[in-house]
VEXTI-295861 format. One line per field, with one value per residue: residue number from 1; residue in three letters; x, z, y of N, C-alpha, C in turn. Coordinates in Angstrom, 2 decimals, decimal comma, m for minus. Each point is the difference from the previous one (the first is absolute). Layout:
N
n: [NUM;...]
res: [ALA;...]
nu: [X;...]
nw: [Z;...]
nv: [Y;...]
cau: [X;...]
caw: [Z;...]
cav: [Y;...]
cu: [X;...]
cw: [Z;...]
cv: [Y;...]
// end
This chain:
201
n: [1;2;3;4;5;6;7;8;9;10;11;12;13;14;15;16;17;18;19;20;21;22;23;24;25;26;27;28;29;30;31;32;33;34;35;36;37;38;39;40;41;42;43;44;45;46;47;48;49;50;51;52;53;54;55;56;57;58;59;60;61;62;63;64;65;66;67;68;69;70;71;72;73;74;75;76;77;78;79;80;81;82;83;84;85;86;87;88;89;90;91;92;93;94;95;96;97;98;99;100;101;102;103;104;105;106;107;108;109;110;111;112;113;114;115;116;117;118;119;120;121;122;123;124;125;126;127;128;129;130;131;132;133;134;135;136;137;138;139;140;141;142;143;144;145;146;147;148;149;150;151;152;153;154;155;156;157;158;159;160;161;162;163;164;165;166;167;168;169;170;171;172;173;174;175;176;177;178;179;180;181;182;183;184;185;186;187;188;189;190;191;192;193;194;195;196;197;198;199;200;201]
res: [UNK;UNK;UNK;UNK;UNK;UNK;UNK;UNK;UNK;UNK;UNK;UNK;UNK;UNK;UNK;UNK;UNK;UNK;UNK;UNK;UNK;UNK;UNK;UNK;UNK;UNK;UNK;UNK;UNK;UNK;UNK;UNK;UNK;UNK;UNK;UNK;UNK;UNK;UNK;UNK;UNK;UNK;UNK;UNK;UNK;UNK;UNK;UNK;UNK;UNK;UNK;UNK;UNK;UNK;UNK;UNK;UNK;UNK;UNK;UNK;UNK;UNK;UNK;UNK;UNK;UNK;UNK;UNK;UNK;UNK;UNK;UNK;UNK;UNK;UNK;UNK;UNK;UNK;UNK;UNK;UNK;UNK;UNK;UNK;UNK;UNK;UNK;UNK;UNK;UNK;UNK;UNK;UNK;UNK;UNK;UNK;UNK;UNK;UNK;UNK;UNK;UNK;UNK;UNK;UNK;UNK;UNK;UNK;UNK;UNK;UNK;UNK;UNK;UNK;UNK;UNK;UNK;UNK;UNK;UNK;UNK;UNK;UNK;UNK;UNK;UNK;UNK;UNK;UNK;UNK;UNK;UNK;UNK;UNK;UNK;UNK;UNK;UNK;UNK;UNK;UNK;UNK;UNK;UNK;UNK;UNK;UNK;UNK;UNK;UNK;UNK;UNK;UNK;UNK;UNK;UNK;UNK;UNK;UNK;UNK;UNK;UNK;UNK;UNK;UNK;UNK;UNK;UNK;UNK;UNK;UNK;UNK;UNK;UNK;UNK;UNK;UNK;UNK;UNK;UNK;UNK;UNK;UNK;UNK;UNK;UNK;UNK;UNK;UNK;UNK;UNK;UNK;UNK;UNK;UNK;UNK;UNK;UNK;UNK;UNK;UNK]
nu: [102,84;0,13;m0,78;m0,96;0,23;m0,07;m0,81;m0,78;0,59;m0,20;m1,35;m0,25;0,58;m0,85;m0,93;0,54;0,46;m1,43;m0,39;m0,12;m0,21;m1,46;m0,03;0,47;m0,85;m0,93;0,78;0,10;m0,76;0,50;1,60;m0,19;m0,05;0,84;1,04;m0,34;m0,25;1,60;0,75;m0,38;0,26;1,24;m0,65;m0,34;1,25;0,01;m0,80;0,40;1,16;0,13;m0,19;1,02;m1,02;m0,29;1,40;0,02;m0,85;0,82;0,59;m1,08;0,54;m1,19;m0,28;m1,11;m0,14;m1,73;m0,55;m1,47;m0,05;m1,33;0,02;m1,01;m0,97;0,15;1,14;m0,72;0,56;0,36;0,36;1,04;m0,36;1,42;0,61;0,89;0,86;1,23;0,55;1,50;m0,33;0,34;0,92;m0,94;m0,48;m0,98;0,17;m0,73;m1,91;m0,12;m1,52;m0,75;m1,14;m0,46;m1,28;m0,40;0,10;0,27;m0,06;1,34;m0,14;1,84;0,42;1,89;0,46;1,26;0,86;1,31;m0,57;1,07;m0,82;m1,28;0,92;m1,18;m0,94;m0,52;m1,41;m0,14;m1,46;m0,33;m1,31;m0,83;0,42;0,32;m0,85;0,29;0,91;0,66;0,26;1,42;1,21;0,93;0,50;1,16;0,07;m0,10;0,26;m0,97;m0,85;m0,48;m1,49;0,45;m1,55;0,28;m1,44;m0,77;m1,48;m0,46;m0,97;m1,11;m0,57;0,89;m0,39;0,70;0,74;m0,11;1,52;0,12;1,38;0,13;1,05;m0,03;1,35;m0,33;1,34;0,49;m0,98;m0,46;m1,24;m0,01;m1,20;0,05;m1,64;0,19;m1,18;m0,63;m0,96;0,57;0,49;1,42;0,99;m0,24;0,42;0,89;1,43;0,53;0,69;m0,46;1,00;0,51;1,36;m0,42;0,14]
nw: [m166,64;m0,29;m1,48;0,90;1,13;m0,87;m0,41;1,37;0,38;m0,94;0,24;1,53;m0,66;m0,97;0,91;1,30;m1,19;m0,41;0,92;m0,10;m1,02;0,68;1,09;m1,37;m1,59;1,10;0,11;m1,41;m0,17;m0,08;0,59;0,68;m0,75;m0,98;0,79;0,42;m0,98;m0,55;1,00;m0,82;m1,48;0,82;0,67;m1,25;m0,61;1,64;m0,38;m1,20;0,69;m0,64;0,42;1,44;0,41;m1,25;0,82;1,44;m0,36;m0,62;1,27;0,03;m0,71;m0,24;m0,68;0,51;0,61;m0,07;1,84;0,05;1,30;m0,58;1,43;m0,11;m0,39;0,16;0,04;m0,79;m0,42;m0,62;m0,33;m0,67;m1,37;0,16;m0,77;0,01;m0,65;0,57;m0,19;m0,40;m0,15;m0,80;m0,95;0,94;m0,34;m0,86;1,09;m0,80;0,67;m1,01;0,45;0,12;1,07;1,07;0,40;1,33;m1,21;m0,06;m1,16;0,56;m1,03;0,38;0,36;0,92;0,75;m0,13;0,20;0,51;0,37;m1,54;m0,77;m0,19;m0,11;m0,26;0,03;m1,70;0,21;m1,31;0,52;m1,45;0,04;m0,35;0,76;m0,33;m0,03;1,25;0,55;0,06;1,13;0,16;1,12;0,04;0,41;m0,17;m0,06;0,89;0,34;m1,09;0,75;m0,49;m0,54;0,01;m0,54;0,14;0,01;m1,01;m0,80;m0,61;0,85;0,00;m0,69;m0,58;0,84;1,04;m0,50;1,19;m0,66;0,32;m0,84;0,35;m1,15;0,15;m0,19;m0,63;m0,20;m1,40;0,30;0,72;m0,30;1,28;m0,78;0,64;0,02;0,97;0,50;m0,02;0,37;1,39;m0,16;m0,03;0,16;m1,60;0,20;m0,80;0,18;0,09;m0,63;m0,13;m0,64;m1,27;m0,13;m1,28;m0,21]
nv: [77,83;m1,74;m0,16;0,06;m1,03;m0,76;0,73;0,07;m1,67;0,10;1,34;m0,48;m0,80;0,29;0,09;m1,61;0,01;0,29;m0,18;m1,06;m0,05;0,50;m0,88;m1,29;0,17;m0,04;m1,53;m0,39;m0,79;m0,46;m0,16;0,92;1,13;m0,22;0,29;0,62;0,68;0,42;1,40;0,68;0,03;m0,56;1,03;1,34;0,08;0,15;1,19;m0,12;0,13;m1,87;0,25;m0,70;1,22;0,61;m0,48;0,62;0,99;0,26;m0,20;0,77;0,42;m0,18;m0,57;0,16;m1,56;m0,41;m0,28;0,04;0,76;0,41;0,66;m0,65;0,49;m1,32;0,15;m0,73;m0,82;0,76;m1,27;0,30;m0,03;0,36;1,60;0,25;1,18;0,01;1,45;0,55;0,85;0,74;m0,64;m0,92;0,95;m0,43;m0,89;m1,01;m0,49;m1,50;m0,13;m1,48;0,02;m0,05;0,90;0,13;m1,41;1,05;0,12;m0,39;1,56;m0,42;1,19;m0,93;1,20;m0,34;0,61;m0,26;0,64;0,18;1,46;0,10;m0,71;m0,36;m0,91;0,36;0,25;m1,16;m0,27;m0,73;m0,04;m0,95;0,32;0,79;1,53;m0,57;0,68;m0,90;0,81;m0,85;m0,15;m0,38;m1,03;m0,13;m1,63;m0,54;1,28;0,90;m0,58;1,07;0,86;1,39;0,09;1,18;m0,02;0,36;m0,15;0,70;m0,20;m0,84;0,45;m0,42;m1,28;0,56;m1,00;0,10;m0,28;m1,31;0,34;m0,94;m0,33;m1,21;m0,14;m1,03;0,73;m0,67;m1,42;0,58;1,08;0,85;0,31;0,85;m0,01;0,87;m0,23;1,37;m0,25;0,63;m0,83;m0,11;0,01;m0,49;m1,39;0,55;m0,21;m1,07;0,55;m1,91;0,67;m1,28;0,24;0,08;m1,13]
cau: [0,67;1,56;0,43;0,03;0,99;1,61;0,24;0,74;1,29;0,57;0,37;1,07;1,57;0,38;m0,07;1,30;0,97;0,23;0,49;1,52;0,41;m0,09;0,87;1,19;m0,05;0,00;1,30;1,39;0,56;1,45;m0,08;m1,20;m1,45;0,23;m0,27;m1,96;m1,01;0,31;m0,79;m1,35;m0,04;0,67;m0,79;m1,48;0,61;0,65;m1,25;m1,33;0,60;m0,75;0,66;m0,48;m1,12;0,29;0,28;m1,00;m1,41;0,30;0,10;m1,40;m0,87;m0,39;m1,27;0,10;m1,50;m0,61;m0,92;m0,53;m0,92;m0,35;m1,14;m1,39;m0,92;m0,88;1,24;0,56;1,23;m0,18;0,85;m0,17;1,41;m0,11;1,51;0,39;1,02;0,75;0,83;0,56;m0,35;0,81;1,63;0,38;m0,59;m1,62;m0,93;m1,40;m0,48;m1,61;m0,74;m0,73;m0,41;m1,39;0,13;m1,58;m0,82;m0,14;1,44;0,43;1,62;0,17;1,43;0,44;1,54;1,09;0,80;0,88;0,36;1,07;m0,56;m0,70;0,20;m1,31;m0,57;m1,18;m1,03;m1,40;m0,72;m1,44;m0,29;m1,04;m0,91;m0,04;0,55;1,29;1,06;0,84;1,17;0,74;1,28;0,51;1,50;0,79;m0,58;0,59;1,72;m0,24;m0,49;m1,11;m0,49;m1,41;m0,82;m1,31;m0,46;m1,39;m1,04;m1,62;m1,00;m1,62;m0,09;1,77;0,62;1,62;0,70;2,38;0,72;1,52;0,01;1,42;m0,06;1,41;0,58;0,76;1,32;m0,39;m1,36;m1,35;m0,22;m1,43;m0,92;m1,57;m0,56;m0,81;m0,98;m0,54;m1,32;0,17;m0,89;1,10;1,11;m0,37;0,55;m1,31;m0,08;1,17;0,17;1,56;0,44;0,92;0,38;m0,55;1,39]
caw: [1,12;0,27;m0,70;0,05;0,88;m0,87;m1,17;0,97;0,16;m0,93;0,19;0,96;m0,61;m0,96;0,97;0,54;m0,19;m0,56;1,44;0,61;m1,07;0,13;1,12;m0,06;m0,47;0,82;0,63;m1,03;0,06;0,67;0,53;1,20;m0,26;m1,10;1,15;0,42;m1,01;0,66;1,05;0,41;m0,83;0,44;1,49;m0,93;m0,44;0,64;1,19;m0,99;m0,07;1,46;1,15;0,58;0,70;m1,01;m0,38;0,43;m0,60;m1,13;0,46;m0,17;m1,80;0,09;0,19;1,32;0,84;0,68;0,91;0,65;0,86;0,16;0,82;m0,33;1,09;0,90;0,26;m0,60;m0,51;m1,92;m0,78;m1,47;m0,60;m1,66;m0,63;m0,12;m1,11;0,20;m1,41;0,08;m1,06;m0,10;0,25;1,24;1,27;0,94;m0,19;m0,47;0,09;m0,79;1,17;m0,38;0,66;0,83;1,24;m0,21;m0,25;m1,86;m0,65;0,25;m0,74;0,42;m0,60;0,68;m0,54;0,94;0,06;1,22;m0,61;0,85;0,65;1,54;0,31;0,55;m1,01;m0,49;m0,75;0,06;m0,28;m0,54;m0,35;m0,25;1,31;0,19;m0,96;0,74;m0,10;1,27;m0,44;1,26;m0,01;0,70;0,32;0,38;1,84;0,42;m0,66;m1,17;m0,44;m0,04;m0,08;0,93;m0,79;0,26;m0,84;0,03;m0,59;0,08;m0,24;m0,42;0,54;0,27;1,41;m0,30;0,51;0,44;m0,54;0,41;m0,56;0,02;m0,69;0,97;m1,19;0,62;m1,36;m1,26;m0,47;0,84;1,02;0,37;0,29;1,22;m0,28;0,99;m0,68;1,40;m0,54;0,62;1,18;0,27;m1,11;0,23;m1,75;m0,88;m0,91;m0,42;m1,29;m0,32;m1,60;m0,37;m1,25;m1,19;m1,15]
cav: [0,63;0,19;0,78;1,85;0,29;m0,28;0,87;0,97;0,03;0,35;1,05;0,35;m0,31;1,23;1,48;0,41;m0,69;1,72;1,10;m0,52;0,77;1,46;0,21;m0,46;1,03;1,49;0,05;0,53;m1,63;m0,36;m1,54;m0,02;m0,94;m1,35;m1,22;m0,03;m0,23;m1,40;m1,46;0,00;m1,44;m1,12;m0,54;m0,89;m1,52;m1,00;m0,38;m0,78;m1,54;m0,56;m0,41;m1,57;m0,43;m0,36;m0,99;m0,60;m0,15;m0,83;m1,56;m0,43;m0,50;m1,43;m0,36;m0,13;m0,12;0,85;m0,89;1,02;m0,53;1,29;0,49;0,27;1,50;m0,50;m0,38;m1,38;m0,53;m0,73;m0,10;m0,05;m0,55;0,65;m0,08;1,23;0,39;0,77;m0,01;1,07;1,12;1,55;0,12;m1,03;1,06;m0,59;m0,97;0,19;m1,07;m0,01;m0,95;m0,73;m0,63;0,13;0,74;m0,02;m0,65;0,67;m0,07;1,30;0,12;2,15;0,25;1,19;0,29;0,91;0,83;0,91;1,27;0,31;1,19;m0,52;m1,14;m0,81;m0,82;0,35;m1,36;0,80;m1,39;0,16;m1,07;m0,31;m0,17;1,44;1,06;1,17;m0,67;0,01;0,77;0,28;0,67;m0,82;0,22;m1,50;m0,65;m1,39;m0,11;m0,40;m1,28;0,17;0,98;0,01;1,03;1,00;0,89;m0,01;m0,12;m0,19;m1,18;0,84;1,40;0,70;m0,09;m0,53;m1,06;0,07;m1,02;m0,30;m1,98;m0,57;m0,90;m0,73;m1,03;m1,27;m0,76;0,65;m0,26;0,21;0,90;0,51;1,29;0,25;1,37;0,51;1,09;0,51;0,90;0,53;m1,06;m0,87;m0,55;m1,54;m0,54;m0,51;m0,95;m0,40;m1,05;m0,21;m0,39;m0,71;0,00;m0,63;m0,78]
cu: [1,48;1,19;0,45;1,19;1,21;0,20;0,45;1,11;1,02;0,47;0,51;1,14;0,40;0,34;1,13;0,93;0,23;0,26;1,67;0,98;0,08;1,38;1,03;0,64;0,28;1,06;0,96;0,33;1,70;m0,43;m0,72;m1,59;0,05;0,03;m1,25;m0,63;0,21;m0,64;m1,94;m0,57;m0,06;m0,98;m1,30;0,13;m0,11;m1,60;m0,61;0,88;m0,36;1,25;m0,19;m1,55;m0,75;m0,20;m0,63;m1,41;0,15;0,18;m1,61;m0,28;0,02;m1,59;m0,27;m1,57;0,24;m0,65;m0,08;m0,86;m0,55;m1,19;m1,23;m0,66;m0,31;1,25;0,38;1,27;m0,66;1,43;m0,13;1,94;m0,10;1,31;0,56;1,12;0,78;0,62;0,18;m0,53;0,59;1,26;0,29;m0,20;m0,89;m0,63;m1,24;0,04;m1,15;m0,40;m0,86;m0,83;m1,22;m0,19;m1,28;m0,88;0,67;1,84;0,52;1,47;0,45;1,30;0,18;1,31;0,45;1,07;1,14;0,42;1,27;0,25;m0,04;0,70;m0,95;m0,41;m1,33;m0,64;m1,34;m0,75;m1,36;m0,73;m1,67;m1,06;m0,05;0,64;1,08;1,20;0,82;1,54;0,56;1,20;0,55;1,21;0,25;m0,09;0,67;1,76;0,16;m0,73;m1,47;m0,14;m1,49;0,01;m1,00;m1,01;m1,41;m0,61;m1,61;m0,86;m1,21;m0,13;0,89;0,40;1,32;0,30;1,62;m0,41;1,08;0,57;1,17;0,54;1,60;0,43;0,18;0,65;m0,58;m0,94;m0,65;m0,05;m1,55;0,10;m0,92;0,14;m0,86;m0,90;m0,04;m1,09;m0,55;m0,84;1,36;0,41;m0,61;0,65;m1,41;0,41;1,50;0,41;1,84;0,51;0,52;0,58;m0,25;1,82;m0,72]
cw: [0,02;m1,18;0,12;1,21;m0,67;m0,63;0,84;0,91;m1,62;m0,17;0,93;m0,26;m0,73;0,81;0,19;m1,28;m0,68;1,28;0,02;m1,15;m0,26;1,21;m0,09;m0,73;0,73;1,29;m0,53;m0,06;0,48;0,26;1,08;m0,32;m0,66;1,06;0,89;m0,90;m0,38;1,08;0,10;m1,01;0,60;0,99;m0,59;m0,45;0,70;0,51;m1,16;m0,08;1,27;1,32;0,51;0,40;m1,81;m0,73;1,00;m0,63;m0,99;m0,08;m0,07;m1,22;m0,44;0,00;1,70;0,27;1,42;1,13;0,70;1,18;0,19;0,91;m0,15;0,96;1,22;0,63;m0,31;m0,97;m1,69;m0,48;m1,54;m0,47;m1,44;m0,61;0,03;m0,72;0,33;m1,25;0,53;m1,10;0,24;0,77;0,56;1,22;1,10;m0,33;m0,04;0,40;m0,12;0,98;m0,64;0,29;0,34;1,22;0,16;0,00;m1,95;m0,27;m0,04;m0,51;0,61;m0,70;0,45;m0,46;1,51;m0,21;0,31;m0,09;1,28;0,56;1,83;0,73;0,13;m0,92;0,16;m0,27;m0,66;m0,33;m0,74;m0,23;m0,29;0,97;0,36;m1,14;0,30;m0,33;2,07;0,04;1,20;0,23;0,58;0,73;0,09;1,46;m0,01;m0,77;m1,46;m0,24;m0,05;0,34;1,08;m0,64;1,02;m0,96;0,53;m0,87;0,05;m0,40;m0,14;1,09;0,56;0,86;m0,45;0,91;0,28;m0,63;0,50;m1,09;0,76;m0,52;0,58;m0,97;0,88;m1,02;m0,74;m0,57;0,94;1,07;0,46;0,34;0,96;m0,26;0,94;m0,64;1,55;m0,63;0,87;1,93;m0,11;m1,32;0,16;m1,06;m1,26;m1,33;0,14;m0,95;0,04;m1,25;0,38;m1,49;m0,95;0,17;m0,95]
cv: [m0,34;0,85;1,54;0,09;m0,41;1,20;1,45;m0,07;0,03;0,98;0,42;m0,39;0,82;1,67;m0,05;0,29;1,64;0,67;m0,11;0,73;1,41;0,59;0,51;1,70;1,58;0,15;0,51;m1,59;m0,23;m1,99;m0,30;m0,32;m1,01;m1,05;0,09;m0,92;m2,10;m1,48;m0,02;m0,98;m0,91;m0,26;m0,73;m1,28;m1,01;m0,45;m0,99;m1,47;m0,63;m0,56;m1,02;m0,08;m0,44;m1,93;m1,24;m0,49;m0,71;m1,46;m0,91;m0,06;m1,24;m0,75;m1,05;m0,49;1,03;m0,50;1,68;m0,17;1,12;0,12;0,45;1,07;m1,09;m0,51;m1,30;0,09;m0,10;m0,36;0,04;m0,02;0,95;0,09;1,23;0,11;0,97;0,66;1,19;1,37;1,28;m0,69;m0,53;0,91;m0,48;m0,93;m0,21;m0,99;m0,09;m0,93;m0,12;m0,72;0,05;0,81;0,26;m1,05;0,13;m0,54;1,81;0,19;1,07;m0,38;1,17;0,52;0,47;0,35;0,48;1,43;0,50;1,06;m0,39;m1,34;m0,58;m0,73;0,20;m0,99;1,15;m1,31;0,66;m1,51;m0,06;0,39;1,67;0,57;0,96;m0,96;0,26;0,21;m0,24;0,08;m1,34;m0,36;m1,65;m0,23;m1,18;m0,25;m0,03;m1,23;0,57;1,52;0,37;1,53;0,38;1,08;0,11;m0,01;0,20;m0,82;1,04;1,37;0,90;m0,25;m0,39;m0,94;m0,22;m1,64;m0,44;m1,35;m0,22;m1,12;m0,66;m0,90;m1,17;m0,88;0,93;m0,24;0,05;0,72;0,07;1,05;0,31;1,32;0,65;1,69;0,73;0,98;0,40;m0,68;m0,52;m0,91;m1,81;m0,35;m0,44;m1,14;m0,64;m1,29;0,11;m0,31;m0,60;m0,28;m1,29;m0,83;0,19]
// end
C-alpha cells in the first residue's frame, strides 16, 4: 500500500508539472507565466524542507528508558519498564519511534511516526504495533507554550467498535517527558496508560 501511494504522489507531481506546462504553452508563455510556474516550484520546494517545528522533533533522537503505569479492566495500577528509539527518517521530515516493552501482561512492539505538515499546519501521527492489525491515526497541535503535544484521533477494537483517542505528550528539559493516553469507547474518556521516558547517557 505505501508503495502504491508513493508511486501516486509521484504521479501527482508529474500531472502538475505537465498541466502547468500545458498552461504555460496555451498562454503564449511570456515572463508571467515563467514567473508563476516559478513561484510554484519554490512553494513545492519549500513544503519538502524542514522547518523550526522540524528541529524541534528532532531534539528527541535518542535512545530513551521507558516507566509505564498502565490501567487494568479492574482499574488497578500495572507497572512495567522498557525502551524506546527516537530517529529522524525522509530528510529529517518525520520522526520515528521504535517501543519496546510490555502491555497487557505480553511483550509489546509499536512503532510510531509523526510529522509537521506544513500544508495543514498540524502535526500528524500514525501508531502500529503488536497488539492490533489496524493502525491509529491522529492530528495534533503544540501545548504548554511548545512544551508539548496534544493528538486527537481514533481506532478500532473487536468488532469494529471504534475508540476516540487522546495522547498528550509534555517535555520536561531535554531528557524527559510524559505521555498520557486517554481511550473513550464510548462510556467517557479514561486514561489508559502513562509512561515516563528518560534519556539513555
Amino acid at each position: 500500500m505505501l508503495r502504491g501511494l508513493g508511486m501516486a504522489l509521484v504521479a501527482g507531481a508529474l500531472a502538475l508539472s505537465f498541466t502547468l506546462g500545458r498552461v504555460s504553452a496555451q498562454d503564449g508563455g511570456g515572463a508571467d507565466n515563467d514567473a508563476d510556474n516559478e513561484a510554484v516550484k519554490k512553494a513545492w520546494a519549500e513544503l519538502g524542507k524542514p522547518g523550526p517545528e522540524h528541529a524541534e522533533l528532532k531534539k528527541m533522537v535518542g535512545a530513551w528508558t521507558t516507566a509505564a503505569k498502565e490501567t487494568q479492566m479492574d482499574g488497578s495500577i500495572k507497572e512495567t519498564t522498557g525502551k524506546t528509539t527516537y530517529s529522524m527518517v525522509m530528510n529529517d521530515l518525520i520522526l520515528r519511534q521504535d517501543y519496546d516493552g510490555e502491555a497487557g501482561g505480553v511483550p509489546f512492539k509499536g512503532v510510531g511516526y509523526v510529522a509537521f505538515n506544513k500544508g495543514s499546519g498540524k502535526y500528524e501521527s500514525v501508531w502500529m504495533d503488536t497488539m492490533s492489525t489496524g493502525m491509529a491515526w491522529m492530528n495534533g497541535e503544540s501545548i504548554e507554550k511548545g512544551k508539548g503535544w496534544e493528538y486527537k484521533g481514533h481506532w478500532f477494537g473487536p468488532g469494529g467498535m471504534k475508540v476516540n483517542a487522546r495522547l498528550v505528550l509534555k517535555l520536561q528539559g531535554d531528557d524527559k517527558q510524559t505521555m498520557e493516553y486517554y481511550m473513550d469507547m464510548g462510556q467517557g474518556e479514561m486514561k489508559s496508560v502513562e509512561i515516563v521516558y528518560t534519556r539513555q547517557k
